[in-house]
N, C-alpha and C positions, 0 to 999 in steps of 0.2 A: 424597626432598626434598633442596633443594640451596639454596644461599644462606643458611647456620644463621650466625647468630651466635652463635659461637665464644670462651669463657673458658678460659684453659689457667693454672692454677695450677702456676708454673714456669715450663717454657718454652725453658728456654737450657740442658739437660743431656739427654742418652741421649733417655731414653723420651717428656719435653716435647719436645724439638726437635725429635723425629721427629713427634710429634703436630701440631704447630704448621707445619711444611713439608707435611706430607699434606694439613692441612685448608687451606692456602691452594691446593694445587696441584688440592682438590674443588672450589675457586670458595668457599670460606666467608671471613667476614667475623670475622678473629682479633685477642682482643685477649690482654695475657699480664699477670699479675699475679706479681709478684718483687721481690727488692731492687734490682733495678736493676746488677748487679755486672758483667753477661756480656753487654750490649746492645748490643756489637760484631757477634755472631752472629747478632741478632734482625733478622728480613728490614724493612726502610725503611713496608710497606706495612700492616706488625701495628701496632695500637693499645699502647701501651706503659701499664700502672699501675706505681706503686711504692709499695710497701710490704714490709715486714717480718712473714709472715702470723703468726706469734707473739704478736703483740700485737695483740691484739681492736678495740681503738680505731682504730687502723691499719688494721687490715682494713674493717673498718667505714668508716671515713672513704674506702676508697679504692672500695667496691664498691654503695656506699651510695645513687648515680645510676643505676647502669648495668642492663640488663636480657641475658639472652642467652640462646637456646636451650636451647645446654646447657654446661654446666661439665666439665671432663677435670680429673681431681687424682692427681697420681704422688708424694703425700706419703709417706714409709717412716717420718717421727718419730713424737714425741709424739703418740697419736691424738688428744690434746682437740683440737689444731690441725685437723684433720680435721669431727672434731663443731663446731668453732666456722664453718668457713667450712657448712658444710651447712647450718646457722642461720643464717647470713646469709644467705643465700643463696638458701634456699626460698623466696619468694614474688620471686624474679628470674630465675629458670632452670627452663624446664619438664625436663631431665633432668640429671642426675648424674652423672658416670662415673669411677668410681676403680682405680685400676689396683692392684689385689690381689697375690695370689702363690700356686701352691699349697703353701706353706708353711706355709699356717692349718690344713691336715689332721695330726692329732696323726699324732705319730713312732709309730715307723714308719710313712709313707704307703704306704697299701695300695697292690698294684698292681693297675691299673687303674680307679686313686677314680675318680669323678665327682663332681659338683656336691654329693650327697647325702652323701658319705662323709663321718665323724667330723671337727668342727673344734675347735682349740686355745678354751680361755675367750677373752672379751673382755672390755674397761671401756672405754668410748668415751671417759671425762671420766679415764683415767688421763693423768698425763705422763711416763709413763715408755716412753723408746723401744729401753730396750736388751735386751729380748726380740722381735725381729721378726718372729717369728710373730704373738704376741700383738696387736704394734700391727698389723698390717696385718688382722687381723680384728675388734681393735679398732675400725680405720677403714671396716671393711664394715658392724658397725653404725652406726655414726655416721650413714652414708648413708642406710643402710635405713631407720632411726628416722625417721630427717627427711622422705626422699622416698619411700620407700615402692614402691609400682610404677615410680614413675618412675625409681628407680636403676638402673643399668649396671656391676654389678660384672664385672669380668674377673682370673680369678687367671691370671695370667702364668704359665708357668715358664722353662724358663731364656730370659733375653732375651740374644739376639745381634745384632751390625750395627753400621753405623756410629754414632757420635757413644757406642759402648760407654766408660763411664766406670769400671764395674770392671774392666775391663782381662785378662778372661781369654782371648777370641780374641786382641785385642791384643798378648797377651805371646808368643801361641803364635807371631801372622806373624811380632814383632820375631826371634823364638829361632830360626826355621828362617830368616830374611834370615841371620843371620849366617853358616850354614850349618856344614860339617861333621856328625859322629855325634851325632845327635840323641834323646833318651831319649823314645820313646815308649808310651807305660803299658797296658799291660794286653793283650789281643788285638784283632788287627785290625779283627775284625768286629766290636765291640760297638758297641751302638745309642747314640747319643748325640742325645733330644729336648731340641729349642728352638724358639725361638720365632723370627725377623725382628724387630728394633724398628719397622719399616715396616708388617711386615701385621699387626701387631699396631695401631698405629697407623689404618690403614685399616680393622678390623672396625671396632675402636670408634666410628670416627666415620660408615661406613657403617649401623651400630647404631642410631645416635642420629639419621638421616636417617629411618630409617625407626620411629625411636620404639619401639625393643626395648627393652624394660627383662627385669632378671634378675643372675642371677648364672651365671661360664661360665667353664669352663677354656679357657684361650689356649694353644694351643700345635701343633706341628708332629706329625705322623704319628710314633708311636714310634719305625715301623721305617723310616724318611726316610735318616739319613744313618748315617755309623759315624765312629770315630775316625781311621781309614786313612783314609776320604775327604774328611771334612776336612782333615788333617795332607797328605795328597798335594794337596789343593786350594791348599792354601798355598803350598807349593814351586813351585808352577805359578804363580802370580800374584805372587810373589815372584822367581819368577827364579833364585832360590839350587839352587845344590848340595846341600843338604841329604840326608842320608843317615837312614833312620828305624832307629831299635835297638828291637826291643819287648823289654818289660820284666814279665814276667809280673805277676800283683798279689801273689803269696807274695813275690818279690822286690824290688817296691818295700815292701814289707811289712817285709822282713827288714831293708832301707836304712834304716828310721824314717822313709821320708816319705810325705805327707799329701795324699790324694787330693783333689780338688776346687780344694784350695787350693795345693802345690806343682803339682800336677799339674790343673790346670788342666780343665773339662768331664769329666774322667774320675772316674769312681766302679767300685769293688771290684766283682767278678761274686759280691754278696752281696744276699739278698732283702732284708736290711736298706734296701738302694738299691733298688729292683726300682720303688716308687713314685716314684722322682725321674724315671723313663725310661722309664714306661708310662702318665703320667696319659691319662683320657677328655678326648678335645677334641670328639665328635662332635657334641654339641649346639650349639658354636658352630661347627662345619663346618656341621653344619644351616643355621644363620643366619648364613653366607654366607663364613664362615673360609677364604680361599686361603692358601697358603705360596708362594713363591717358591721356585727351586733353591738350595741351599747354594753352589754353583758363585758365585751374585750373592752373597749374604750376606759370603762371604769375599773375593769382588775390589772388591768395596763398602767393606767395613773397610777393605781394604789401601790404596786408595784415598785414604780420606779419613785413615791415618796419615800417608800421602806427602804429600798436602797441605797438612795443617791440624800433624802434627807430637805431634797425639793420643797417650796421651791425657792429661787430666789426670784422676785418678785422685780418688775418692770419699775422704775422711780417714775416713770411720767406717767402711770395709771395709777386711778382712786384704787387702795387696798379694800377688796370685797371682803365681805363677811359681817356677823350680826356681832353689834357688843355682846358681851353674856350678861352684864346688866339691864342690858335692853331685852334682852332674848329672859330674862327671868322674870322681869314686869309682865311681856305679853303672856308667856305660860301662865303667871299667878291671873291675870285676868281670864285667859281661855277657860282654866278651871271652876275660878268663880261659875261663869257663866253658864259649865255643867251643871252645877250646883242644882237640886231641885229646889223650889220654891217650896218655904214650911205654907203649909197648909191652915 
């Protein structure tokens, strides 16, 4: 099916704005419901609401006319905001689709969960959004409750690509632009799964063309790319000199610093992590999940940093990336430690 109208709750950040440029470039008829803050970026030809979806009245007042296909919500707060638009909403939108995380599978995520494996509690009517696990499966009931068959849950995992607003490929192009000996974590080949914010963007709304409803891990082939092939990707599309130093994980370990978040896509070669880089995507490869090459992902980021000057950064996530005081300690010791021994 083609010609959906189109509700993107958001719209002007990461995962909305990829949603929102996919489905205009499907031929769909998009309208975007926000505060209005970022509608510099919003393309001339999208239906513009405003509103503040926190307040019920407001949302209500602003969606109160309208009818659409189907609704996209890339909400991470307070889940009530979630359950309140899914109530409004139901008898206007024949599907749903909220963009999850697998991060609702309790800790440790097994590897190779799928769709079945153990999820964190929820409270759909909680407001509390500083547990995100909790809210974002909070917001998978909320959906469910409401719509029922008709939802389109997708648990993400790691999202990459332009218009990224946490900022961890981002930091990685800006570190190796600047070039010179650059600290790269752990061993070469380890598998690093994500996702495209684009074909993530295109299941969903290819999903909802076709009136899929479910819940489905989003994500790219485990064994897809590595950390060398991203980090060499970079250098490539960057231009830079950069020079790669790996850093085993006993010795980022021994440094005190903090994988994921100084150290950016990379996690320890501990089963601890083994589910954050093995999730099941097959059933939504079943229902019609392509990935793109990493090669685009990364010259696409780099792309739109040269650009646009990106990014501006989420306030309620930790800013990834290494100090350079800290990143000049580990190299001065990596070196050391090539050092031959005088004899």
């Amino acid at each position: 099916m083609t010609g959906m109208k189109v509700l993107v709750l958001g719209g002007t950040h990461f995962v909305g704005r990829a949603i929102v440029e996919t489905a205009l470039a499907r031929g769909h008829d998009v309208t975007t419901l926000n505060r209005g803050r970022d509608h510099a970026i919003t393309p001339k030809s999208v239906t513009r609401l405003i509103a503040d979806r926190t307040d019920r009245d407001a949302l209500h007042a602003a969606v109160t006319d309208g009818t659409w296909d189907v609704v996209l919500d890339t909400w991470s707060g307070a889940p009530r905001v979630v359950q309140d638009s899914a109530r409004l909403l139901a008898d206007r939108v024949d599907i749903y689709g909220y963009v999850s995380s697998i991060s609702v599978y309790r800790w440790p995520i097994p590897s190779g969960s799928d769709e079945d494996t153990a999820v964190v509690d929820g409270d759909p009517d909680n407001d509390n959004q500083d547990d995100y696990a909790a809210a974002k499966r909070s917001g998978e009931l909320a959906v469910d409750s409401t719509f029922g068959k008709r939802s389109l849950v997708a648990r993400a995992g790691l999202i990459l690509g332009p218009y990224e607003n946490i900022g961890r490929l981002p930091w990685w192009l800006r570190r190796i632009q600047r070039g010179g000996a650059v600290v790269a974590p752990g061993e070469p080949g380890q598998h690093v799964q994500y996702i495209d914010v684009r074909d993530l963007a295109e299941w969903m709304l290819a999903a909802a063309e076709r009136r899929v409803g479910g819940t489905f891990n989003v994500a790219g082939p485990a064994d897809r790319t590595t950390m060398d092939e991203i980090l060499r990707t970079a250098i490539d599309v960057t231009g830079s000199n950069a020079r790669l130093v790996w850093a085993a994980a006993d010795v980022i370990e021994q440094a005190g610093l903090s994988p994921w978040i100084e150290l950016p896509l990379w996690l320890p070669p501990d089963p601890e992590y083994d589910g954050m880089r093995t999730v099941d995507s097959s059933a939504a490869s079943r229902a019609g999940l392509t990935c793109r090459p990493v090669s685009e992902t990364v010259r696409d980021t780099w792309n739109w940093l040269v650009n646009e000057g990106g990014p501006r950064l989420r306030p309620d996530r930790p800013v990834p990336g290494l100090d350079r005081a800290d990143e000049e300690r580990l190299l001065l010791r990596l070196a050391e430690q090539e050092r031959p021994t005088p004899s």
